[in-house]
py3Dmol code that shows the C-alpha trace and the ligand (Angstrom):
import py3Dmol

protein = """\
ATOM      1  CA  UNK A   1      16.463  -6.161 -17.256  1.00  0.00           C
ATOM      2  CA  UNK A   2      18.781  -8.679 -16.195  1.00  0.00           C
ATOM      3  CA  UNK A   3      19.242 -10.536 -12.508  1.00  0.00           C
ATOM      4  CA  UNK A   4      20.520  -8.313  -9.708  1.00  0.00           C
ATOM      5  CA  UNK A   5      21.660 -10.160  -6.635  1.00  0.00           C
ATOM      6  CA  UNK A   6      23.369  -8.994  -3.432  1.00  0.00           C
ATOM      7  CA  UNK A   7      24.802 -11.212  -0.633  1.00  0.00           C
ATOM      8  CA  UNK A   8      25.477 -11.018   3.075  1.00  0.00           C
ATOM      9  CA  UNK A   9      27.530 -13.080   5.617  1.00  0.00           C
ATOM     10  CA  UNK A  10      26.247 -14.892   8.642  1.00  0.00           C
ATOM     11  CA  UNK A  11      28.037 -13.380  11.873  1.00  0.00           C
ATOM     12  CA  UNK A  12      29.391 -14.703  14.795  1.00  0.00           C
ATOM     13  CA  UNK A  13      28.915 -13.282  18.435  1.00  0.00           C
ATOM     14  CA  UNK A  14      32.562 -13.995  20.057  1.00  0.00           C
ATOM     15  CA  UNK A  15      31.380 -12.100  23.224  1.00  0.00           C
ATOM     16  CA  UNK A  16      28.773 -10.534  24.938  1.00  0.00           C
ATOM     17  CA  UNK A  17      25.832 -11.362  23.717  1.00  0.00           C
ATOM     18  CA  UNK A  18      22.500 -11.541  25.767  1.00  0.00           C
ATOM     19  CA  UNK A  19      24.208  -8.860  28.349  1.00  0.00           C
ATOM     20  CA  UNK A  20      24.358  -6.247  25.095  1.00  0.00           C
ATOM     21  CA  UNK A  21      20.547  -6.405  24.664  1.00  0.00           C
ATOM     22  CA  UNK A  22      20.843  -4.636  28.418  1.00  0.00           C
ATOM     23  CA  UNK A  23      23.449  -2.119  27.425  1.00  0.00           C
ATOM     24  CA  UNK A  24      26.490  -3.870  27.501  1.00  0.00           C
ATOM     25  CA  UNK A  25      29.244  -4.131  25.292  1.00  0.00           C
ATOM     26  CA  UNK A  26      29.506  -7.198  22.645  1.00  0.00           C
ATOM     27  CA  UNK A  27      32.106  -8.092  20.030  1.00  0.00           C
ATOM     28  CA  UNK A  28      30.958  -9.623  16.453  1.00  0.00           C
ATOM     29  CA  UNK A  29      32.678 -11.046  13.879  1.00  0.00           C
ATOM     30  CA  UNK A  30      31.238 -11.531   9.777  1.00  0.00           C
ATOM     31  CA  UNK A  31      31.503 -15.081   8.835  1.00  0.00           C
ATOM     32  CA  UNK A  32      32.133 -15.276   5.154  1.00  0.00           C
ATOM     33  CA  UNK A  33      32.048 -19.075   4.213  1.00  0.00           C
ATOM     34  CA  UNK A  34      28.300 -18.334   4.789  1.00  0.00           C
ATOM     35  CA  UNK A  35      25.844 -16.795   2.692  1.00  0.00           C
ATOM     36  CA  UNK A  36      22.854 -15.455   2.245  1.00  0.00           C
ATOM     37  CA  UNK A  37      22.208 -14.385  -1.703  1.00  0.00           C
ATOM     38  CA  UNK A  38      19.312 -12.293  -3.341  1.00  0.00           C
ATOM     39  CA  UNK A  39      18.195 -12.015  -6.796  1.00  0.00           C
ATOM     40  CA  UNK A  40      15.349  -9.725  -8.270  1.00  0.00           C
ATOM     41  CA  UNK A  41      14.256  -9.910 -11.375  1.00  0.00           C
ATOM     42  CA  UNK A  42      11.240  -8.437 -12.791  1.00  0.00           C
ATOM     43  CA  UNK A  43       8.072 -10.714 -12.720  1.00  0.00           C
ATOM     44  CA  UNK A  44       6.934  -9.809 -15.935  1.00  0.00           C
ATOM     45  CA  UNK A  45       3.449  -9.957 -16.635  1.00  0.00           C
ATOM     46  CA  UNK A  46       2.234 -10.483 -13.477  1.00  0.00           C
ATOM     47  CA  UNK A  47       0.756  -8.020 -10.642  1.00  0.00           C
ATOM     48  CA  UNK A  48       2.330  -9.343  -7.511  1.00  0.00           C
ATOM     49  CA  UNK A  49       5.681 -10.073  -6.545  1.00  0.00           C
ATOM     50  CA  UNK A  50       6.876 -13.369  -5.724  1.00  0.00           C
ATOM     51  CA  UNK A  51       9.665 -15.073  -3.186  1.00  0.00           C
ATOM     52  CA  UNK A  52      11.548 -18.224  -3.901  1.00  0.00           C
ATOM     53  CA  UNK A  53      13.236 -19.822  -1.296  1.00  0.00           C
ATOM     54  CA  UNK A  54      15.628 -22.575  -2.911  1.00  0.00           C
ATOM     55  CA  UNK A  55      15.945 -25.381  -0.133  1.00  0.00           C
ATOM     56  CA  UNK A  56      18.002 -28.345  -1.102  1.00  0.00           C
ATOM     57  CA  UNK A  57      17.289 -28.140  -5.372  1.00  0.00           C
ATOM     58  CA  UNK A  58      13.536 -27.415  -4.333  1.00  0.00           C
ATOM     59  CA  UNK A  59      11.679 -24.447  -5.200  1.00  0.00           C
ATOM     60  CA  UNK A  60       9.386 -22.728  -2.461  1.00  0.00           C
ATOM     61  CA  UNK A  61       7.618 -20.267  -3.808  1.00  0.00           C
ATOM     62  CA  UNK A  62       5.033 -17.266  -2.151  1.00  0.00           C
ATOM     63  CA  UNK A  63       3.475 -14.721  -3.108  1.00  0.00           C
ATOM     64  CA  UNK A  64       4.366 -11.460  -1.261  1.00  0.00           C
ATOM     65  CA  UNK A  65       0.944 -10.021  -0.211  1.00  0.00           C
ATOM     66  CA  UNK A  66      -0.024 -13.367   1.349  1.00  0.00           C
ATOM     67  CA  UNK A  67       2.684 -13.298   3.768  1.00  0.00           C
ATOM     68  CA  UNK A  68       1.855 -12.440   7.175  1.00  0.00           C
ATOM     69  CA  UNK A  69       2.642  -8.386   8.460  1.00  0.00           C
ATOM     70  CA  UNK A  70       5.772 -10.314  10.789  1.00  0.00           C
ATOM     71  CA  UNK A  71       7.347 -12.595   8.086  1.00  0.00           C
ATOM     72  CA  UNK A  72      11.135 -11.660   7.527  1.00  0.00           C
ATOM     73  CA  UNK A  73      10.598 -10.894   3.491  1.00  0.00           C
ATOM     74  CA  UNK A  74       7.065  -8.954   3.977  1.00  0.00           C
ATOM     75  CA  UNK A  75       9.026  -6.864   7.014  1.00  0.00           C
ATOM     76  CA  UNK A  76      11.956  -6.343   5.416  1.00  0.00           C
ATOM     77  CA  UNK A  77      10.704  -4.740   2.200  1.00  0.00           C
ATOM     78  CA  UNK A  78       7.809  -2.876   3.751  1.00  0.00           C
ATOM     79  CA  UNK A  79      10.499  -1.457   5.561  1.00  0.00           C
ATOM     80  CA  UNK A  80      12.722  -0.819   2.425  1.00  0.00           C
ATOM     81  CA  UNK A  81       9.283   0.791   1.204  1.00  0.00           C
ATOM     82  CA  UNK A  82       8.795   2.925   3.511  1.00  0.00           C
ATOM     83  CA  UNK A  83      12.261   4.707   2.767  1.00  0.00           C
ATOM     84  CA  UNK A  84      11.080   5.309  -0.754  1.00  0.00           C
ATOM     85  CA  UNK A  85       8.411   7.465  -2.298  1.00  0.00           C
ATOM     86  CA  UNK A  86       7.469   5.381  -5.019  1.00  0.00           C
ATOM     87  CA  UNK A  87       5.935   1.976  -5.479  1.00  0.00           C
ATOM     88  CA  UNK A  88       8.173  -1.143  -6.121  1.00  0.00           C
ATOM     89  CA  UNK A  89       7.899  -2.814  -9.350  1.00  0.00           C
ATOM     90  CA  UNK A  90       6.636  -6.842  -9.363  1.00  0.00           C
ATOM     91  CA  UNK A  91       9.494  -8.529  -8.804  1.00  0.00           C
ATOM     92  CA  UNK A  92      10.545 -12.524  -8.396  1.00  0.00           C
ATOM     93  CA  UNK A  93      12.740 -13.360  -6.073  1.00  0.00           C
ATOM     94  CA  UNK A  94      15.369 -16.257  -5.349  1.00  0.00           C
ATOM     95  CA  UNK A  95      16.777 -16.706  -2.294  1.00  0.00           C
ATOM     96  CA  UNK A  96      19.846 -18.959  -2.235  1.00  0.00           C
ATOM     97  CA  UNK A  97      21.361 -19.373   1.381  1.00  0.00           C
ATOM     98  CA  UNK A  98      24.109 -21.500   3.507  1.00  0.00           C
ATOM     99  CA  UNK A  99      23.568 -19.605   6.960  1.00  0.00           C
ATOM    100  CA  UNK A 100      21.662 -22.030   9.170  1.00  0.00           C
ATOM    101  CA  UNK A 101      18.079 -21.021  10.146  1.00  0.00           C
ATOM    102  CA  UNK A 102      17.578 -20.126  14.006  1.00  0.00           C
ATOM    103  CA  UNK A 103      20.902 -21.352  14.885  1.00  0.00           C
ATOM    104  CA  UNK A 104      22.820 -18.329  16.315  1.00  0.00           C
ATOM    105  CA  UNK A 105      24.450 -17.226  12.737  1.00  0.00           C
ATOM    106  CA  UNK A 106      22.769 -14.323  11.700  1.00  0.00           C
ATOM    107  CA  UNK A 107      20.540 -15.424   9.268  1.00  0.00           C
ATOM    108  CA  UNK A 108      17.798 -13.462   9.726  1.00  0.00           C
ATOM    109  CA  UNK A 109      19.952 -10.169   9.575  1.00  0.00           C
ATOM    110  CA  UNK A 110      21.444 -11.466   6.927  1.00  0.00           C
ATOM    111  CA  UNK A 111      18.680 -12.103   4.254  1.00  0.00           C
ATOM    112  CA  UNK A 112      17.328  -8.450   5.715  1.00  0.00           C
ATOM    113  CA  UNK A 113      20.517  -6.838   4.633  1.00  0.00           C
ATOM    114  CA  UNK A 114      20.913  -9.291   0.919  1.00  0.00           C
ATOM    115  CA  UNK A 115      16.922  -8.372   0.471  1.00  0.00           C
ATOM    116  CA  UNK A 116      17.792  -4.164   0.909  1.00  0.00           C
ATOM    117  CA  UNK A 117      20.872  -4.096  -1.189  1.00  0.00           C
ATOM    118  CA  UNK A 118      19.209  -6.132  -4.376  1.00  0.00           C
ATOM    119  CA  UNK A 119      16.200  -4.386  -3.850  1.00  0.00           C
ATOM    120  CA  UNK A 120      18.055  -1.039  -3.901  1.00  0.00           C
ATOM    121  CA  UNK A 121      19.584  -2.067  -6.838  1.00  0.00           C
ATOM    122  CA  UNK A 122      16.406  -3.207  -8.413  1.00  0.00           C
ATOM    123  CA  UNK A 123      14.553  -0.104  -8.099  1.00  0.00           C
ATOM    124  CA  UNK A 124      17.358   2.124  -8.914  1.00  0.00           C
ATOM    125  CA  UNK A 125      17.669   3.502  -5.543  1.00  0.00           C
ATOM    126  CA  UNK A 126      21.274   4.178  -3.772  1.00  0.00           C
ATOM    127  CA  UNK A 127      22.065   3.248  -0.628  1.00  0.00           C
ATOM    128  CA  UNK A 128      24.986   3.618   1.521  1.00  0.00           C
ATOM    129  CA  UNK A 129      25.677   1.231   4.428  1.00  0.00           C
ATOM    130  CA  UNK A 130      24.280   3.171   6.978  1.00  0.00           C
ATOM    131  CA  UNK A 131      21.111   3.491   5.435  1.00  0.00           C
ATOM    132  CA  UNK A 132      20.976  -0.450   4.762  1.00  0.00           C
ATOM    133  CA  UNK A 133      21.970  -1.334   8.325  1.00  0.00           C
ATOM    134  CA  UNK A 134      18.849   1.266   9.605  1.00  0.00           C
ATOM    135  CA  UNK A 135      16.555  -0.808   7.595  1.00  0.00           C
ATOM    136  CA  UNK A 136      17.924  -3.913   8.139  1.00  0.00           C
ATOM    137  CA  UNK A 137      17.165  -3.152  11.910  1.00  0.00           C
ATOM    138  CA  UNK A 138      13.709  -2.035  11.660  1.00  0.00           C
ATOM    139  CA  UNK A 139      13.151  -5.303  10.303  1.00  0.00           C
ATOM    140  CA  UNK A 140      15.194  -7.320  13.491  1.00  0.00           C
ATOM    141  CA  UNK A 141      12.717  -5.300  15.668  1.00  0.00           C
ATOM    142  CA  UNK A 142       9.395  -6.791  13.617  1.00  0.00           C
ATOM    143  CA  UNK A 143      11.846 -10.102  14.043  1.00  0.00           C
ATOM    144  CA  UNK A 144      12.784 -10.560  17.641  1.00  0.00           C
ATOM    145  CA  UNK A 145      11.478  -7.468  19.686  1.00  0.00           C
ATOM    146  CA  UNK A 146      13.872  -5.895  21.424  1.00  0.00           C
ATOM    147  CA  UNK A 147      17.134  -6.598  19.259  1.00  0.00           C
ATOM    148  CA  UNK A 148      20.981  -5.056  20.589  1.00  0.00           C
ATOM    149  CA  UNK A 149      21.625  -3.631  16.658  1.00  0.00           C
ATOM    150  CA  UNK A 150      24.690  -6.157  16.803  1.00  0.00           C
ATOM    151  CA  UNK A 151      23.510  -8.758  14.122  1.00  0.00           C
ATOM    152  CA  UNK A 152      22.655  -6.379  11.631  1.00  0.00           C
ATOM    153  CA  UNK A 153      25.717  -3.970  12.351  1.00  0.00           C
ATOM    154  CA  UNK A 154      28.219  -6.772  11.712  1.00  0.00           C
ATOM    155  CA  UNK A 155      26.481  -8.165   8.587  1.00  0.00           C
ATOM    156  CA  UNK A 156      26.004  -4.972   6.868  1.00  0.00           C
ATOM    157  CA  UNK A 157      29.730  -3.717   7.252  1.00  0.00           C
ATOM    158  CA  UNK A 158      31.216  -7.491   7.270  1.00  0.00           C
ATOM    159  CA  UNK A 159      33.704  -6.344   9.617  1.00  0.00           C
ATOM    160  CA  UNK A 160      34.629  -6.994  13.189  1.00  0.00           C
ATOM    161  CA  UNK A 161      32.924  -4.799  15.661  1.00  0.00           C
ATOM    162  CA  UNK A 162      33.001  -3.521  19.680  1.00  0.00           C
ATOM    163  CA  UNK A 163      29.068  -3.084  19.833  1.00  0.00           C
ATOM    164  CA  UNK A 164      27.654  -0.662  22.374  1.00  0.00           C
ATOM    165  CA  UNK A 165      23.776   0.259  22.166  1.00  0.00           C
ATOM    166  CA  UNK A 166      23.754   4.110  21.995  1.00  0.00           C
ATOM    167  CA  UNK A 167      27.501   4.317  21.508  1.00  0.00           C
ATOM    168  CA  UNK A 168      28.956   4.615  18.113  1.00  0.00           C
ATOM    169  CA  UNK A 169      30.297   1.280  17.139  1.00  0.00           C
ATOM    170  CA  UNK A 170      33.737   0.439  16.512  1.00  0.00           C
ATOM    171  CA  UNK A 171      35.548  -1.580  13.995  1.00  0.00           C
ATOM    172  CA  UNK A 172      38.477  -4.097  15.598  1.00  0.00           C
ATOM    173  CA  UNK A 173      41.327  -4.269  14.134  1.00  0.00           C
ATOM    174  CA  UNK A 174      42.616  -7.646  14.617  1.00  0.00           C
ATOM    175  CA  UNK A 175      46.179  -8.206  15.273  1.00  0.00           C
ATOM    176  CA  UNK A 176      46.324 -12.083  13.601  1.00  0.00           C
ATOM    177  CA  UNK A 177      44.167 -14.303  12.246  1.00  0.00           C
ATOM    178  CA  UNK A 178      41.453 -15.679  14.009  1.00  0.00           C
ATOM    179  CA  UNK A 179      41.174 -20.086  12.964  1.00  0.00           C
ATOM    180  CA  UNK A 180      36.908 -20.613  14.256  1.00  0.00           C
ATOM    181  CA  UNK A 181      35.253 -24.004  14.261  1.00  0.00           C
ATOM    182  CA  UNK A 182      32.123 -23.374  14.334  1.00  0.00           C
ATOM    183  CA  UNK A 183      29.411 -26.651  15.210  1.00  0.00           C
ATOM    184  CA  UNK A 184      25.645 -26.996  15.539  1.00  0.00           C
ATOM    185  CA  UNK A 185      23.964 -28.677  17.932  1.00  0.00           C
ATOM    186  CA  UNK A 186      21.222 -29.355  15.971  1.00  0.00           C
ATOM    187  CA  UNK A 187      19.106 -28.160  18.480  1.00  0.00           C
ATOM    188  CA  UNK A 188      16.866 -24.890  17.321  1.00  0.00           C
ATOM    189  CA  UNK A 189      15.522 -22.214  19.088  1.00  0.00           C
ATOM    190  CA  UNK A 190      13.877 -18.724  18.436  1.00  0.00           C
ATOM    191  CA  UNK A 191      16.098 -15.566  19.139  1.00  0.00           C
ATOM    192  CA  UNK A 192      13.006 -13.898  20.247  1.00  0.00           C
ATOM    193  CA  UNK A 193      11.917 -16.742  22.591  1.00  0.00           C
ATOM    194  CA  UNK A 194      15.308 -16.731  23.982  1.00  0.00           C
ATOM    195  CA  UNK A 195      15.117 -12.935  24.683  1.00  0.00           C
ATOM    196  CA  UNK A 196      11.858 -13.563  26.388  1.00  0.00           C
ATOM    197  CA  UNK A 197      13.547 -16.382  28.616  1.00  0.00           C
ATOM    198  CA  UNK A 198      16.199 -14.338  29.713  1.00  0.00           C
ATOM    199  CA  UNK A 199      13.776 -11.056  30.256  1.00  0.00           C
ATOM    200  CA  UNK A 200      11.071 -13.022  32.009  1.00  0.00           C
ATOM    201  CA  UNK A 201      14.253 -15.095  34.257  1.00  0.00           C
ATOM    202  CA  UNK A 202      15.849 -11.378  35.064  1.00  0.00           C
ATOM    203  CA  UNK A 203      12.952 -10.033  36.314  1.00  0.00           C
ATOM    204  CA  UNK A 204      12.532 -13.399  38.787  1.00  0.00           C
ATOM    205  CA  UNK A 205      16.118 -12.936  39.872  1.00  0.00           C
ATOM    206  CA  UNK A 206      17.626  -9.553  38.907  1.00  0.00           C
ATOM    207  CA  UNK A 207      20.461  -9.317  41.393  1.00  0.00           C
ATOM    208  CA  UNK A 208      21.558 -12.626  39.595  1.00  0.00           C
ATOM    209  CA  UNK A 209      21.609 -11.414  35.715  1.00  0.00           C
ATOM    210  CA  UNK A 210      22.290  -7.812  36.659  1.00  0.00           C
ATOM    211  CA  UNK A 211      25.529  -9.611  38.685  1.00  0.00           C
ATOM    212  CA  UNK A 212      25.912 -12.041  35.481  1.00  0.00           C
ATOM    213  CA  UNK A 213      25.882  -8.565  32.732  1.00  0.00           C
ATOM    214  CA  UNK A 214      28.142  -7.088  34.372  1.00  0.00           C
ATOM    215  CA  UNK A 215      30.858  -9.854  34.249  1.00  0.00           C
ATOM    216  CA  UNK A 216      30.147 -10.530  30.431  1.00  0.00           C
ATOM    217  CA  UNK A 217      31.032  -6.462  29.937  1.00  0.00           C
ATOM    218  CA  UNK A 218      34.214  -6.849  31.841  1.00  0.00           C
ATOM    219  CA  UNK A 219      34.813  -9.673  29.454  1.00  0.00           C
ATOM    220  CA  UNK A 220      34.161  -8.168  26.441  1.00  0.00           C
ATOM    221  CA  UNK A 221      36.296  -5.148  27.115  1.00  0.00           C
ATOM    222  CA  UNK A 222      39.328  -7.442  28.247  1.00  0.00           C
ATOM    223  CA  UNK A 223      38.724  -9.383  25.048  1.00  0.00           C
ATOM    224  CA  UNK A 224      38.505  -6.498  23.149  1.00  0.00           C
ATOM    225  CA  UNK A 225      42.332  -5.779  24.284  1.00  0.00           C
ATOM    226  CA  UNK A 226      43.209  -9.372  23.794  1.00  0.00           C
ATOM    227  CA  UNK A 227      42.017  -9.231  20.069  1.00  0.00           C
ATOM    228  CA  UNK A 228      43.740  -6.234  19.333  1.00  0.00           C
ATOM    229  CA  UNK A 229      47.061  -7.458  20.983  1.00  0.00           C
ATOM    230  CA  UNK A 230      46.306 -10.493  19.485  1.00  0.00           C
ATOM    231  CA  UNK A 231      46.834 -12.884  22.189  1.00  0.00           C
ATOM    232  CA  UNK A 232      44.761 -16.114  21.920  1.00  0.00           C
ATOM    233  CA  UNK A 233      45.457 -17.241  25.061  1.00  0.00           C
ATOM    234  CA  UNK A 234      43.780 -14.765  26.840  1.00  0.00           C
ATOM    235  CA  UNK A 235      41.053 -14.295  24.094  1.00  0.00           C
ATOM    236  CA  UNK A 236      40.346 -18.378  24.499  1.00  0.00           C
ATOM    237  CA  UNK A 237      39.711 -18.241  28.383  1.00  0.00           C
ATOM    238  CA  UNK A 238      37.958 -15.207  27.997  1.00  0.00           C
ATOM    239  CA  UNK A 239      35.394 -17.234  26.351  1.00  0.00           C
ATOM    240  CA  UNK A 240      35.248 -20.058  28.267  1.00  0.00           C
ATOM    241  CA  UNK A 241      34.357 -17.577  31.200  1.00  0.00           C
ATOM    242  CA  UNK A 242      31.857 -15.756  28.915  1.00  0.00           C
ATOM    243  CA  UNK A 243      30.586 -19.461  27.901  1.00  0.00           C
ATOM    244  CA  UNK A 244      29.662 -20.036  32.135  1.00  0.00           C
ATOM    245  CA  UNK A 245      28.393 -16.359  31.999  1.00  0.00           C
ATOM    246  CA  UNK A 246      25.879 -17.715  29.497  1.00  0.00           C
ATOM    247  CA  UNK A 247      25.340 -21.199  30.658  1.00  0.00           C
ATOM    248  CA  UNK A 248      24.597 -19.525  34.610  1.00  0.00           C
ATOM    249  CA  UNK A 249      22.167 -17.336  32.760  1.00  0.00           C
ATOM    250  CA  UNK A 250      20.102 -20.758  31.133  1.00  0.00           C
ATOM    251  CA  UNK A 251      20.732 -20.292  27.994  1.00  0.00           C
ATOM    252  CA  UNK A 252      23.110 -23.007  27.179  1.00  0.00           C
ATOM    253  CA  UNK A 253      22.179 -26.721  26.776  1.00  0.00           C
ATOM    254  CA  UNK A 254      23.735 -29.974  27.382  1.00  0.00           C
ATOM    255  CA  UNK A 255      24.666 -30.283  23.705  1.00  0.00           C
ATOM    256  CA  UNK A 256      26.186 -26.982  23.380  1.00  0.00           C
ATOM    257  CA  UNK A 257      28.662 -28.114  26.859  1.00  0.00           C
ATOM    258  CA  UNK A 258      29.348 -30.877  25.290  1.00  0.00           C
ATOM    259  CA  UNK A 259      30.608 -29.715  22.231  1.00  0.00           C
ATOM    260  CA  UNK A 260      32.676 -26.705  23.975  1.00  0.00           C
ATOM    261  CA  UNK A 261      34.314 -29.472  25.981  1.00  0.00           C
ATOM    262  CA  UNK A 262      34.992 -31.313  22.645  1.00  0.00           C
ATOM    263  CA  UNK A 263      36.619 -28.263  21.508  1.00  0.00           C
ATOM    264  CA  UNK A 264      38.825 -28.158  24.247  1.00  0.00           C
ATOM    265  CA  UNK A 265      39.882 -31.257  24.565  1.00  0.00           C
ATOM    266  CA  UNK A 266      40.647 -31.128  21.102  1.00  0.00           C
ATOM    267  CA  UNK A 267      42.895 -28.135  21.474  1.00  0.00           C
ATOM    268  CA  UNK A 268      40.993 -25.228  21.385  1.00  0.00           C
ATOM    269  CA  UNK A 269      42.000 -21.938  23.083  1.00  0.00           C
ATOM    270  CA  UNK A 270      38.569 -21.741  23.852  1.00  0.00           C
ATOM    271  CA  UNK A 271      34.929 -21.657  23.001  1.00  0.00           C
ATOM    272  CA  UNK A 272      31.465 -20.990  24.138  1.00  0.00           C
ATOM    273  CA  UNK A 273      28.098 -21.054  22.584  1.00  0.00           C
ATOM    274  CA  UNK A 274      27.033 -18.262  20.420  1.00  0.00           C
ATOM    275  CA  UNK A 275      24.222 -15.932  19.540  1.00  0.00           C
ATOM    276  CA  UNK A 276      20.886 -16.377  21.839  1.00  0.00           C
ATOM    277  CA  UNK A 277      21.908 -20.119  22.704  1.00  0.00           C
ATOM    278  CA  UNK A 278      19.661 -22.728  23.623  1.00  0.00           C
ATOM    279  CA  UNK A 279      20.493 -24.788  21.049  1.00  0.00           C
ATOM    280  CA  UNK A 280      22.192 -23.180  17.499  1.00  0.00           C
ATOM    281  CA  UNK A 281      25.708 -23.332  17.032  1.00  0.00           C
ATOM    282  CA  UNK A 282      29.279 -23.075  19.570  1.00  0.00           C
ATOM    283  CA  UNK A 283      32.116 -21.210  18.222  1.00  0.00           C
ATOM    284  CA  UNK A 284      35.930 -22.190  19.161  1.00  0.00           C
ATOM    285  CA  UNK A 285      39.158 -20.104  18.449  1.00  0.00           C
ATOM    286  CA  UNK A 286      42.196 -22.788  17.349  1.00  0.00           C
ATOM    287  CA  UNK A 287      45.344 -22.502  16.186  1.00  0.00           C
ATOM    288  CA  UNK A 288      45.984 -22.746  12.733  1.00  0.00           C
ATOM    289  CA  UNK A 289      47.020 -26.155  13.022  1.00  0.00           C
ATOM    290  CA  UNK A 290      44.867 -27.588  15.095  1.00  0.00           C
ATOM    291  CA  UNK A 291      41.882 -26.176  13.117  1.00  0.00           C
ATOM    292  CA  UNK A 292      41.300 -29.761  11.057  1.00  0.00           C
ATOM    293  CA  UNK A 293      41.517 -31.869  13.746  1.00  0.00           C
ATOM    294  CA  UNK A 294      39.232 -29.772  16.017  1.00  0.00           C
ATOM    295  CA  UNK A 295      36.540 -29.485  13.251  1.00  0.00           C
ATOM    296  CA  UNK A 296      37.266 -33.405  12.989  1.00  0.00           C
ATOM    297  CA  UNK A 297      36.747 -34.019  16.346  1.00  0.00           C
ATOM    298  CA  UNK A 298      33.725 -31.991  16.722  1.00  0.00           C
ATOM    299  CA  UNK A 299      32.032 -33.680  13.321  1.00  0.00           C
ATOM    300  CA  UNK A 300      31.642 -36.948  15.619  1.00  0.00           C
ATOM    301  CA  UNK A 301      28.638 -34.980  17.503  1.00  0.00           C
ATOM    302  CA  UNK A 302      27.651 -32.474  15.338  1.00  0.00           C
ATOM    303  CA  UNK A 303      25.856 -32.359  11.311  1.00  0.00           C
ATOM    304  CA  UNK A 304      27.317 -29.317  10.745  1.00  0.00           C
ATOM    305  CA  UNK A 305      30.890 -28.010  11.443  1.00  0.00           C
ATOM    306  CA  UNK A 306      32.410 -24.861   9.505  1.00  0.00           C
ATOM    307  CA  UNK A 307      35.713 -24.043   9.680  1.00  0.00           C
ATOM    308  CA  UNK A 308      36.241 -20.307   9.018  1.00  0.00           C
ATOM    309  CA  UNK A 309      39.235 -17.691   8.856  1.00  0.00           C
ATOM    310  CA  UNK A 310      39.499 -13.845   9.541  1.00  0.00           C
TER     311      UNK A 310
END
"""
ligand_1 = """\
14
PMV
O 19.798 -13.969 16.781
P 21.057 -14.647 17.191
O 20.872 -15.969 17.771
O 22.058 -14.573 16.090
O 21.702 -13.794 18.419
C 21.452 -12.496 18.710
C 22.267 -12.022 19.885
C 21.489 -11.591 21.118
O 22.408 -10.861 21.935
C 20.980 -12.778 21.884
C 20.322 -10.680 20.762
C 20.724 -9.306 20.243
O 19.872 -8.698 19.589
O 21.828 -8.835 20.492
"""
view = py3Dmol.view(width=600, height=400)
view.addModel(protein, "pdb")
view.setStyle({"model": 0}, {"cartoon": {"style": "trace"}})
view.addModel(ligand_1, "xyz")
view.setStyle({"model": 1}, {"stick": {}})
view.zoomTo()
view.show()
């Protein structure tokens, strides 16, 4: 049998997040230029299936029944497993991937979804999108606890979506192009400790984030329009607003403000941390060009700076 691999994008959360975990409506976008990929091939002679992570030209290699019950690879495909009614064949595999670790991009979601769709392939099982992106977020739950849906939605379709718990989601049409910059502040922090933060922080003050929610779902809806209408000004202050939303609620840090007043100062129409913050990456919306010299500007403070299109 030859290699079958499957890939995924990392995401970016242009609004909302934090405030959609509590109902509230978020927008997402797939970021392409970053990848997750997964190849199975049969481990031939061998009882147990094995994982290699490829980090920087070096193997890393487990075995799959030594992981622990809440490691991403053993969640994932005892979740895949549990869809099936048959037992999966030993298999060995690579994982090749550009999306940061812990850093706001998805990544988790993203080697979920790249692990269902090889492994769907590899056992001869179809699966439509829907099916993948149910999976995918059985295995965010294992990950981070109480997860919105919104990572895995916008990986599995790799489309831009108006995320709602409990409401069907919709795909945004975008009126232009969207120029990101997106920079790390090579700071790193848990999603699910983050979530914890802001749950344990709400229930000290809930006036304060109930107050706070509710302006980051007035944003998203106004940026919503603005991204269909396409008009950047309005869609960059809307996230410099959401960006304060977020920073009043803790989980920015002092990197993260610096490099959204970088941005700006560069040219930006606006930015604001994304995903669960406290450290991971900002993302800012330029014009087309002003995109280099942003990125330019923002590669003084940061490792890591990826300029992206959609
Ligand atoms: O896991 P991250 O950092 O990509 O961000 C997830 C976004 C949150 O709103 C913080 C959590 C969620 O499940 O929506």
């Amino acid at each position: 049998m030859p290699a079958l691999s499957a890939s995924a994008p990392g995401k970016s959360i242009l609004f909302g997040e934090h405030a959609v975990v509590y109902g509230f409506p978020a927008i997402a976008v797939p970021v392409k230029a970053i990848q997750v990929k997964a190849t199975f091939q049969p481990n031939i002679g061998s009882q147990t299936s094995v994982i290699c992570l490829m980090e920087k030209g070096k193997k890393n290699e487990f075995t799959l029944t030594d992981l622990k019950q809440d490691n991403l690879f053993k969640s994932v495909i005892s979740q895949f497993q549990k869809g099936i009614q048959y037992p999966i064949p030993p298999f060995y595999l690579t994982i090749t991937s550009t999306i940061p670790i812990a850093a706001g991009l998805g990544s988790s979601a993203a080697v979920s979804v790249a692990v269902i769709r090889g492994l769907s392939q590899f056992v001869g099982k179809k699966m439509n999108s829907d099916q993948v992106n149910e999976i995918a977020f059985q295995s965010e739950i294992i990950q981070h606890g109480t997860p919105s849906g919104i990572d895995n939605s916008v990986i599995t379709y790799e489309k831009s979506v108006f995320f709602q718990k409990n409401k069907p989601m919709e795909f945004l049409d975008l009126h232009k192009e969207l120029f990101l910059v997106l920079a790390d502040s090579d700071e790193r922090s848990l999603t699910k400790d983050v979530l914890d933060f802001v749950r344990e922080a709400m229930k000290d003050n809930p006036k304060n984030y109930n107050r706070i929610f509710q302006e980051i779902g007035k944003i998203s809806l106004d940026a919503k329009d603005a991204l269909i209408t396409g008009n950047y000004y309005s869609i960059g202050n809307l996230m410099i607003e959401n960006h304060h939303c977020l920073k009043n609620m803790g989980v920015s840090s002092l990197k993260l403000d610096q490099l959204v007043q970088t941005a700006m100062d560069a040219g930006a129409f606006g930015a604001k941390l994304c995903g669960a913050g406290k450290g991971g990456f900002m993302v800012a919306l330029c014009e087309r060009s002003k995109q280099k010299y942003i990125a330019e500007q923002l590669r003084l403070f940061s490792s890591n700076v990826i300029e992206t299109r959609l």
